[in-house]
ZAMARGU-4260 file (C-alpha; in steps of 0.2 Angstrom, whole numbers, plus 5000, padded with zeros to 4 digits):
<rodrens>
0) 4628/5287/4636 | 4619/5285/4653 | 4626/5268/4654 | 4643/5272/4651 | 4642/5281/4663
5) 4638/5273/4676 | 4647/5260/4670 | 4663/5273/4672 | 4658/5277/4690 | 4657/5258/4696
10) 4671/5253/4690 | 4680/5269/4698 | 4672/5264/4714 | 4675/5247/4712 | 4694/5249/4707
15) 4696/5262/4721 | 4689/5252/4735 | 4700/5235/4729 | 4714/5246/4729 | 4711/5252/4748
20) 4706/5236/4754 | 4724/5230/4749 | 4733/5242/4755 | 4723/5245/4773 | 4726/5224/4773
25) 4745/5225/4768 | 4746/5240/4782 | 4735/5232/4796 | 4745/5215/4794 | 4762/5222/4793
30) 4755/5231/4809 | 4751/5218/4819 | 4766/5206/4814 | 4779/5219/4818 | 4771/5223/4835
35) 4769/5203/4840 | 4787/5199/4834 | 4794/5214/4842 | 4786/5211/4858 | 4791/5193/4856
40) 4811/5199/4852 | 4810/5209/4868 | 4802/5198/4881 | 4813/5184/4877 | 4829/5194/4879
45) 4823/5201/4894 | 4818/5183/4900 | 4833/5173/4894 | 4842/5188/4903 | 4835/5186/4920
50) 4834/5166/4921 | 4853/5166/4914 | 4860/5175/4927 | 4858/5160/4941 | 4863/5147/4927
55) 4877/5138/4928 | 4888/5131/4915 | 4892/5119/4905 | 4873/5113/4910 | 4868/5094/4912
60) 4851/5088/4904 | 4841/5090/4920 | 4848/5110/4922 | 4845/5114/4902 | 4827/5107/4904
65) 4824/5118/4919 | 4830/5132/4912 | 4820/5128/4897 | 4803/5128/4906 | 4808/5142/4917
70) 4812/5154/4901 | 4795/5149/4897 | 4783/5151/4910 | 4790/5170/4908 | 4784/5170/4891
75) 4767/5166/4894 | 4770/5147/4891 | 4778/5148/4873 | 4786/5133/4870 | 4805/5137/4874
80) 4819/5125/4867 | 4835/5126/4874 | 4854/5118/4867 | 4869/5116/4873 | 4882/5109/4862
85) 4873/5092/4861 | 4861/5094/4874 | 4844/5098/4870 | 4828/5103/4883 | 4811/5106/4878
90) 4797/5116/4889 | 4785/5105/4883 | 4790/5086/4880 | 4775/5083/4868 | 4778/5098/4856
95) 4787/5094/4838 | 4800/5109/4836 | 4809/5100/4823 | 4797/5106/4806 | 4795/5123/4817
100) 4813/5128/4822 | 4824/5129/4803 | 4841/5125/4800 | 4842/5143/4794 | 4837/5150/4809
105) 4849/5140/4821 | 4864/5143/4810 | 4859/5163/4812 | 4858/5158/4831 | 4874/5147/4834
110) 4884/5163/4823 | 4880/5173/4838 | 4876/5189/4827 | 4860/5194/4840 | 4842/5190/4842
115) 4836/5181/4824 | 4816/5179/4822 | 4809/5169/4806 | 4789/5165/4804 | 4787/5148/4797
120) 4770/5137/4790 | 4770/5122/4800 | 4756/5109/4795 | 4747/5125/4790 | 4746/5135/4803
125) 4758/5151/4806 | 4770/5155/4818 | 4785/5165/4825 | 4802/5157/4830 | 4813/5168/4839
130) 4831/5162/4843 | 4845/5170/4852 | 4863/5166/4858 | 4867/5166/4879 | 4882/5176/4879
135) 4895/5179/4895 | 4894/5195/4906 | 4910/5200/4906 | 4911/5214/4894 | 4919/5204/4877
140) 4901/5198/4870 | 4908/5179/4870 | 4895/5169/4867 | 4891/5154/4881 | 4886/5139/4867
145) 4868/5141/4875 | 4856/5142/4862 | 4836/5148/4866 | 4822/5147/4852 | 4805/5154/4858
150) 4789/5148/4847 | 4776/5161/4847 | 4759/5154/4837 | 4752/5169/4826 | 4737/5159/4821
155) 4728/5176/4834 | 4736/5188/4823 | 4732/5178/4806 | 4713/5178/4811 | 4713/5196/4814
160) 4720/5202/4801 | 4708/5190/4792 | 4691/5198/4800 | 4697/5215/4795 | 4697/5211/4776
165) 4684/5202/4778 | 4675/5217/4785 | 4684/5229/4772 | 4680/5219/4759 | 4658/5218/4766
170) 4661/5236/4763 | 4664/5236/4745 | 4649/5232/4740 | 4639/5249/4749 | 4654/5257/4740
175) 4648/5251/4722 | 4632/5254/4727 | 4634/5271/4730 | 4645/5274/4716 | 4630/5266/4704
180) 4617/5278/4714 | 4628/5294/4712 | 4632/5289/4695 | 4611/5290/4691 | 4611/5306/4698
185) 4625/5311/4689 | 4618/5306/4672 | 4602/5312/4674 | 4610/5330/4681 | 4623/5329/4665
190) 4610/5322/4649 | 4595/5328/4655 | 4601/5344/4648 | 4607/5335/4633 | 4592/5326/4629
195) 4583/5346/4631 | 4596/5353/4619 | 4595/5335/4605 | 4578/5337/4606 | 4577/5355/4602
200) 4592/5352/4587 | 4580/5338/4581 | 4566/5350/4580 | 4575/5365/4573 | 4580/5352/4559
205) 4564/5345/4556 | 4560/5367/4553 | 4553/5371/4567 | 4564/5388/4571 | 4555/5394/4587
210) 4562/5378/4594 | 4573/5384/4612 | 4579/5376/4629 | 4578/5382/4646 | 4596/5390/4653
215) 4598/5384/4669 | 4614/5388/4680 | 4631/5395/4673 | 4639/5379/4670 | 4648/5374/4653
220) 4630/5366/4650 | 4621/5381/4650 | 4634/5390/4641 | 4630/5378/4627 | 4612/5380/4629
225) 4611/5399/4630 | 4623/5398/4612 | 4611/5385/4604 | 4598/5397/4611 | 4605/5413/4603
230) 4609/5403/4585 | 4591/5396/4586 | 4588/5415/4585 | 4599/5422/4572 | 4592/5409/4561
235) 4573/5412/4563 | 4576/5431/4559 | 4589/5428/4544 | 4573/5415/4539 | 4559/5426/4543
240) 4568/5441/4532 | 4572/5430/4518 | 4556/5425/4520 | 4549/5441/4520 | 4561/5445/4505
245) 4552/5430/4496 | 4537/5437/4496 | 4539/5452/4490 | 4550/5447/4475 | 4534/5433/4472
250) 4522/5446/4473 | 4534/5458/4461 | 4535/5448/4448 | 4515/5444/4449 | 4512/5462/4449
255) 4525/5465/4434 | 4518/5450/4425 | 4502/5458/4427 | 4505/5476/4423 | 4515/5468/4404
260) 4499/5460/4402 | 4488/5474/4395 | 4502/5483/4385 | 4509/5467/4380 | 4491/5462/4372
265) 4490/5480/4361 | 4508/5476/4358 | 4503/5460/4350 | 4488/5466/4342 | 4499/5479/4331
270) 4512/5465/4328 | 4499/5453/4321 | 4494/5468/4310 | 4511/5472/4303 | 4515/5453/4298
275) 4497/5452/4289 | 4503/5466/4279 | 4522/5463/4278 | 4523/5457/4262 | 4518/5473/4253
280) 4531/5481/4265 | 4549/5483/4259 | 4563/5469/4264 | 4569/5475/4277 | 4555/5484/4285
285) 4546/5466/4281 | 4560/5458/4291 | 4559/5470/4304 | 4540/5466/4306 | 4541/5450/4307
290) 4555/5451/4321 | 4543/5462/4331 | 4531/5449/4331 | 4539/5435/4334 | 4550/5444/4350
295) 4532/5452/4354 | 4525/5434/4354 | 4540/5426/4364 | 4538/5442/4376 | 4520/5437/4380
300) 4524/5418/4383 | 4537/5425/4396 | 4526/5436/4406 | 4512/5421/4405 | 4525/5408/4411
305) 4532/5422/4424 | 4513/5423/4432 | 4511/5403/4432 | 4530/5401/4442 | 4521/5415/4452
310) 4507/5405/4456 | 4517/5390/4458 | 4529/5399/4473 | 4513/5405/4481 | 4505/5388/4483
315) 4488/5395/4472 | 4490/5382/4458 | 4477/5370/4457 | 4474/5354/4449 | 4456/5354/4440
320) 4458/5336/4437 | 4444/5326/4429 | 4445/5308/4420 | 4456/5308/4405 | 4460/5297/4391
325) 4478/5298/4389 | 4482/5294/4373 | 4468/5308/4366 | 4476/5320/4377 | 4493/5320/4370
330) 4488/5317/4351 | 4475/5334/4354 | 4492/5343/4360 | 4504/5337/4345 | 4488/5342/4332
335) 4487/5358/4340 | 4504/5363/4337 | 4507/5355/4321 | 4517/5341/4329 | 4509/5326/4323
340) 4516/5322/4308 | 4534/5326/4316 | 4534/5313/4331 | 4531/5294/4330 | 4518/5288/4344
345) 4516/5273/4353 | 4498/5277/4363 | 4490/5264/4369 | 4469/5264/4369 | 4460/5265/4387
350) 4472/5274/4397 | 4463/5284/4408 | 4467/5293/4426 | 4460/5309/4433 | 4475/5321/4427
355) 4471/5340/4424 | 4470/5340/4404 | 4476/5356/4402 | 4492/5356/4415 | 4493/5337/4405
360) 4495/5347/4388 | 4508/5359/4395 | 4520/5346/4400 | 4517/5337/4385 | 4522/5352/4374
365) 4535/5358/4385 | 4543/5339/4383 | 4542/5337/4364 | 4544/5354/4359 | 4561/5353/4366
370) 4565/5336/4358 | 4561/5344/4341 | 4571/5358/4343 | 4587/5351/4351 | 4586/5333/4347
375) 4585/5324/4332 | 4573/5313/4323 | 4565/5303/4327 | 4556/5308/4340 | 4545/5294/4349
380) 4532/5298/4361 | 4528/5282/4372 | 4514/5279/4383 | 4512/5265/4397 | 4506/5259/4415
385) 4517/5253/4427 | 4511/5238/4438 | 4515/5239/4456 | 4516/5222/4464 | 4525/5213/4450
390) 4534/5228/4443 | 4528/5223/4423 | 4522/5237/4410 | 4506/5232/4404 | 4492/5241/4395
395) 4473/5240/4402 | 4464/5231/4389 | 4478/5222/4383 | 4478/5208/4394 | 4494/5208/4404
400) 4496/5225/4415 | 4478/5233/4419 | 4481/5233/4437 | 4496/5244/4434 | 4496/5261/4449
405) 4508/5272/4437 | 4507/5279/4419 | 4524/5285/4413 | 4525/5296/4396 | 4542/5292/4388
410) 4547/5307/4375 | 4564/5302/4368 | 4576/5309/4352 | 4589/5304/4342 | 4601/5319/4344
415) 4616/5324/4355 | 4610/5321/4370 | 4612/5328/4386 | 4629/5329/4398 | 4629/5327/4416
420) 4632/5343/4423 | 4615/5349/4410 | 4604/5336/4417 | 4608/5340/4434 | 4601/5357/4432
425) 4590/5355/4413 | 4573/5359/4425 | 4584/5377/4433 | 4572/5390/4430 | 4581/5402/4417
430) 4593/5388/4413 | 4600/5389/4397 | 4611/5376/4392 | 4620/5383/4378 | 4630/5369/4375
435) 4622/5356/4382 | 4612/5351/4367 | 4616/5356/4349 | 4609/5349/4332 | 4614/5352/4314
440) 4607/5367/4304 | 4602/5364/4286 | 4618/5377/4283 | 4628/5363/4294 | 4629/5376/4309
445) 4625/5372/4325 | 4610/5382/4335 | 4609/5383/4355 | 4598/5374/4365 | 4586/5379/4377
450) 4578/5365/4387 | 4561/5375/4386 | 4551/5367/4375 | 4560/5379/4361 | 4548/5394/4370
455) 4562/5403/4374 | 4558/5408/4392 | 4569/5398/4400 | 4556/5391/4411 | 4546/5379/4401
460) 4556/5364/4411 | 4553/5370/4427 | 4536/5373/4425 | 4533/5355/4418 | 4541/5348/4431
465) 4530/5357/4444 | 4514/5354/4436 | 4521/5335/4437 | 4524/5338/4456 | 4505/5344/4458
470) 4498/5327/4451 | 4509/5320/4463 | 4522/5314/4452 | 4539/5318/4442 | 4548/5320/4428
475) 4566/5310/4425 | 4581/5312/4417 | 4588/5297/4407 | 4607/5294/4405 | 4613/5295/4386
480) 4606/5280/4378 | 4620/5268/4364 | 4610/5275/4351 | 4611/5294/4357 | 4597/5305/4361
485) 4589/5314/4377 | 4576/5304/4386 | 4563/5312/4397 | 4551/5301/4405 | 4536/5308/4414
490) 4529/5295/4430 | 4512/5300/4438 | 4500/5291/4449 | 4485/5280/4443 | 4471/5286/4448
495) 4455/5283/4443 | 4437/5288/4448 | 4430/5274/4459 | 4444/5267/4465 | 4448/5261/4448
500) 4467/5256/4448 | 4471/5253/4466 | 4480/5235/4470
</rodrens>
C-alpha cells in the first residue's frame, strides 16, 4: 500500500507538472509571437507611411531600390522587398526572399485587403513576413501597385521560448521529488496507524483480548481505532463472563457428580441385593428389580463419566503412561467384558509404546462396545504401526515396518453404518443419534443407537476421543465402506522409552 501510494502521488505530480509545463510554453510562446508580429505589423505601416509620402510614381528600378532600403533602415535593418508591377528592389542584394516570401502571401498583398503577416521555415530557421499594399492618399483606399514585404527573423523569439521550457521542464524533476517525499510522509502519517490497528486485529485473533491501539487525533482514523478499541472491549467482557459462566457450570457438574456419588453407591448396593434375590420375587416385582439395577447401574456410569468430562474441561486429566504391550492391552479389555469370543482380532506381537493402560482400555471399550451394539458381525479389531518416511504399515518384529512413528487401532463392523450428518457430530457429548445406526433385533425390530459404547451416557465417544487427544493423538471417522459397516480408527504417536521408535 505504501508503494501505491507513492506511486499515486508521483504520477499526480509528474502529470500536473507536464501538464503546466505545456500550457505555460503554449502561453509564453503565443505571448511573445503576438507581441513580435504585432510590433512588426505596426512599425512597417508606419514606416512604409512615412517613406511613401515623398515617392513618386510609377517608380524606375533605381527609386524602388531606394525606397527599398530606406523602408528598411526604419525597421532596424529587416530585409525590405519592394514590387512594382514588374519591378523588383531588394534592401539587401545578397539575401534570398524567394523561399522566404510565399505566393500565398503576395496574392493576400496584391488583393489589397490590408497588412498580411505569415511565419515561414526557411532552411530551418523561423521567420515573420509581413506584407502590405501602398495605397493612394486621396480618400478612395486605391491601391498604388506598390507592393512592401518586411522579413523579420524569429529565431530571438524561438530561442526564448526554448530556454523557458527548458527551465520549466529542470523544474519538474524537484516537483516529483517533492511529490515522492510528501507521499513518504503521507504514508507513514496514513498506515502507521493501520499497521497499529492490523497488528492489534492479528493479536485479538490469535486470543489475546486485552490487545488495543493508541487514539490519536479526531480523524476518520481514530474514529476507527477508538471503535476497534471499544469492540476489543465488549468482547473481552462477553469472554471473561462466559468464561466465568464456564466455570461455574464445570465446577457444578463436579460438585453434583460428587454429591450422586455417595447415594448412588447405597443405591447400587440395595439394587445388587434385590436382583440376587429376584428370583424368589414375583414377575413383575422381579422385573421391576432388575430394571432398578440395571437404571441404578447406568445412573452411576453417568455421574463417573460426568466427573472424568469434568476433569477433562478443567485441564486436571493426566496421562499415567508407562510402557505397554498393545496387543495385551486390548485382549485384557475384550476378556474383561466378555468380548473376546465376540470380536475377530488381528494383534500383532511386540507392539509396545508408553500409552496410559487404563485411559487405553477406555477407548478400547468405548470403540467396540459400540460396534457390538449398533453394528453388525463381524467385528474386527486391527492393530498396526505406521512408518513415517515411506508411509508402509509394518509390524516390529515382522520384518518390514519396525521403524513405524504411529500405531493406529482399526475397530470396524459389518452393519448399517453411519451417514454424514452422524459422523460429523458421532463424538458430540450427549449425542444420540437415533437414526443414525440401527440393527436388526432377533423379533426383526430395529433398536436405536447410541454411539456410546452402548453405556448409555451419551458421552462414551467424547470421552474416547479426549483421552486420544491426551496421548497426543485422534480418533477418525471412516466413510461407508462397499461392504457396509462403521469404521473407527484410533492413530496415536509412537513412543517408546529410550528413544525407541523415532526416525
Amino acid at each position: 500500500m505504501r508503494v501505491r501510494l507513492v506511486v499515486t502521488f508521483v504520477l499526480v505530480a509528474l502529470l500536473s507538472a507536464v501538464t503546466a509545463t505545456a500550457l505555460a510554453y503554449r502561453d509564453a510562446r503565443t505571448a511573445v509571437l503576438q507581441r513580435t508580429q504585432n510590433t512588426a505589423v505596426d512599425d512597417l505601416r508606419e514606416r512604409v507611411a512615412a517613406v511613401a509620402a515623398g515617392f513618386d510614381l510609377p517608380p524606375d528600378q533605381r527609386s524602388l531600390s531606394r525606397f527599398a532600403a530606406e523602408v528598411s533602415e526604419g525597421l532596424g535593418a529587416r530585409i525590405v522587398v519592394a514590387r512594382h508591377q514588374d519591378l523588383t528592389a531588394v534592401s539587401d542584394a545578397y539575401a534570398d526572399t524567394e523561399g522566404r516570401i510565399t505566393a500565398e502571401l503576395r496574392a493576400a498583398v496584391r488583393a489589397g485587403d490590408g497588412t498580411r503577416f505569415q511565419r515561414v521555415e526557411w532552411r530551418g530557421e523561423p521567420y515573420l513576413v509581413v506584407g502590405t499594399p501602398v495605397t493612394y492618399a486621396d480618400g478612395d483606399r486605391r491601391t498604388s501597385g506598390l507592393e512592401v514585404f518586411a522579413i523579420t527573423d524569429l529565431r530571438a523569439e524561438r530561442d526564448d521560448t526554448e530556454a523557458l521550457l527548458d527551465s520549466v521542464q529542470e523544474g519538474i524533476v524537484p516537483v516529483v521529488v517533492a511529490a515522492a517525499l510528501l507521499a513518504l510522509l503521507a504514508a507513514g502519517t496514513v498506515l502507521r496507524p493501520v499497521r497499529k490497528l492490523g497488528r492489534a486485529t492479528r493479536e485479538l485473533a490469535a486470543g489475546d483480548l486485552g490487545s488495543r491501539v493508541a487514539v490519536r487525533g479526531h480523524d476518520e482514523l481514530a474514529d476507527l481505532a477508538r471503535t476497534f478499541n471499544e469492540t476489543a472491549g465488549a468482547l473481552q467482557s462477553s469472554d471473561a463472563e462466559l468464561r466465568a459462566q464456564e466455570a461455574k457450570a464445570r465446577r457444578f457438574v463436579a460438585d453434583v457428580s460428587h454429591e450422586l456419588r455417595t447415594p448412588l453407591a447405597a443405591m447400587a448396593m440395595v439394587a445388587t441385593v434385590l436382583e440376587e434375590d429376584a428370583d424368589q420375587l414375583p414377575p413383575d416385582a422381579a422385573r421391576a428389580a432388575r430394571t432398578v439395577g440395571a437404571e441404578t447401574a447406568r445412573l452411576s456410569r453417568l455421574v463417573e463419566d460426568l466427573m472424568e468430562i469434568s476433569r477433562f474441561d478443567a485441564g486436571a486429566a493426566r496421562l499415567n503412561a508407562s510402557e505397554t504391550d498393545l496387543a495385551d492391552t486390548v485382549r485384557a479389555s475384550l476378556a474383561l467384558r466378555g468380548w473376546t469370543d465376540r470380536v475377530t482380532l488381528d494383534l500383532p506381537e511386540g507392539v509396545r509404546a508408553v500409552v496410559d493402560r487404563r485411559r487405553v482400555d477406555v477407548i478400547v471399550a468405548n470403540l467396540v462396545g459400540n460396534a457390538l451394539r449398533h453394528g453388525a458381525p463381524p467385528v474386527t479389531v486391527t492393530l498396526a504401526v505406521v512408518g513415517g518416511e515411506a508411509g508402509a504399515v509394518g509390524v516390529p518384529g515382522g520384518g518390514d515396518g519396525g521403524g513405524g512413528d504411529r500405531v493406529v487401532l482399526e475397530v470396524a463392523d459389518r452393519g448399517p453404518g453411519l451417514p454424514p450428518e452422524a459422523r460429523e457430530r458421532v463424538f458430540d457429548r450427549f449425542y444420540k443419534a437415533d437414526e443414525a445406526r440401527t440393527r436388526p433385533t432377533a423379533a426383526g425390530s430395529t433398536a436405536a443407537a447410541v454411539p456410546d459404547g452402548g453405556q448409555g451416557s451419551g458421552l462414551g465417544m467424547a470421552i474416547a476421543l479426549e483421552n486420544a487427544r491426551l496421548h497426543g493423538g485422534t480418533i477418525e471417522v471412516e466413510a461407508e465402506r462397499p461392504g457396509g459397516g462403521a469404521v473407527f480408527t484410533l492413530v496415536v504417536p509412537l513412543r517408546r522409552t529410550g528413544g525407541e521408535g523415532e526416525e
